[in-house]
Steps between C-alpha positions, in 0.01 A plus 500: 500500500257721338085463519370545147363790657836630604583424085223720380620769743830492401409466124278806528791686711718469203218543201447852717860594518572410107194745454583796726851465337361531129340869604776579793702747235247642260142519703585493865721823490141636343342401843722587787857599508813392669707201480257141507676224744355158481413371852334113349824413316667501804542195704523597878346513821405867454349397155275326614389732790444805263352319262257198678422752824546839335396432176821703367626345138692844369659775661513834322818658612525926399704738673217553778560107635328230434111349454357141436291417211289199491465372156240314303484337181235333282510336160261439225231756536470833644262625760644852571419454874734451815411176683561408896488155580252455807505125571732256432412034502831491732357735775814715472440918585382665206645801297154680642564388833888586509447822354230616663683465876805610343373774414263543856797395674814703340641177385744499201269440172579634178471853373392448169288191328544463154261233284590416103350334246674270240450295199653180657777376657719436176530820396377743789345791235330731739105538446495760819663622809375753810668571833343672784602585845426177685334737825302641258379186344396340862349774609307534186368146581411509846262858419349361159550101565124479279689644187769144507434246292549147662670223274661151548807344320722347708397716818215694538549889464335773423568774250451879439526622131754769426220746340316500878808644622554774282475725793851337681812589389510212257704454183408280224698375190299359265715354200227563238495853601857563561514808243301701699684448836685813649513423889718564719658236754387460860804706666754616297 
């Protein structure tokens, strides 16, 4: 039987996939290329490796092979920033914590990170979207950790706005401004 907490994970698991799945055909392809496999819809062993330990929730498959993307989603406002959870009530590892080793460590992690924006979870219209190299976002954070913001929701975190990036290879998709965007995706 399933903790409420358990409920609210699983609730959020699908919200995120219902999201990701409203933008998978007509804004992802405007982010990174390749074929997008779902690793949280799966119900496995390995599931639940890549995405608990690894923090894997998409694989991006091109002719090159294949990368993880971890995946975030957030409804009802917009901040424009990517967040990493740094503490969680149960104890559990982090996403800093994982990553950071991973990382260290040449442990599987995902490749790319990719945080969105939406209205809410009824009708998923996207507000905003970036994805960065997930190296380049940790090792952003352990040379300028003063420039993150630090936040609580259901897990403390802290968060980096896109606009202090600039100087990454980022790419942002901003929905009000989607006239003007001409990028190309990471990796043709």
């Amino acid at each position: 039987m399933y903790t409420n907490s358990q409920k609210e994970v699983n609730k959020d698991i699908t919200n995120s996939a219902k999201a990701f799945n409203k933008i998978k055909d007509s804004i992802i392809p405007l982010l990174i290329s390749g074929k997008i496999i779902p690793v949280e819809a799966q119900d496995s062993d390995l599931k639940k490796l890549l995405d608990i330990e690894a923090g894997i929730d998409y694989f991006r498959k091109d002719k090159h092979g294949l990368q993880g993307i971890a995946w975030r989603a957030q409804f009802e406002y917009t901040c424009n920033t990517f967040t990493i959870r740094t503490e969680r009530e149960s104890g559990n590892k982090t996403e800093l914590e994982k990553r950071l080793y991973a990382i260290k460590n040449d442990y599987i992690y995902p490749e790319f990170t990719i945080q969105a924006y939406f209205d809410n979870i009824i009708d998923c219209n996207l507000y905003s979207i970036a994805i960065i190299k997930t190296v380049d976002l940790f090792k952003f954070y352990t040379e300028h950790s003063i420039m993150f913001g630090v936040g609580r929701s259901n897990a403390d975190f802290i968060f980096i706005w896109w606009g202090h990036l600039k100087d990454l290879q980022i790419k942002v998709y901003k929905e009000s401004e989607k006239e003007n965007y001409n990028e190309e995706p990471f990796l043709k």
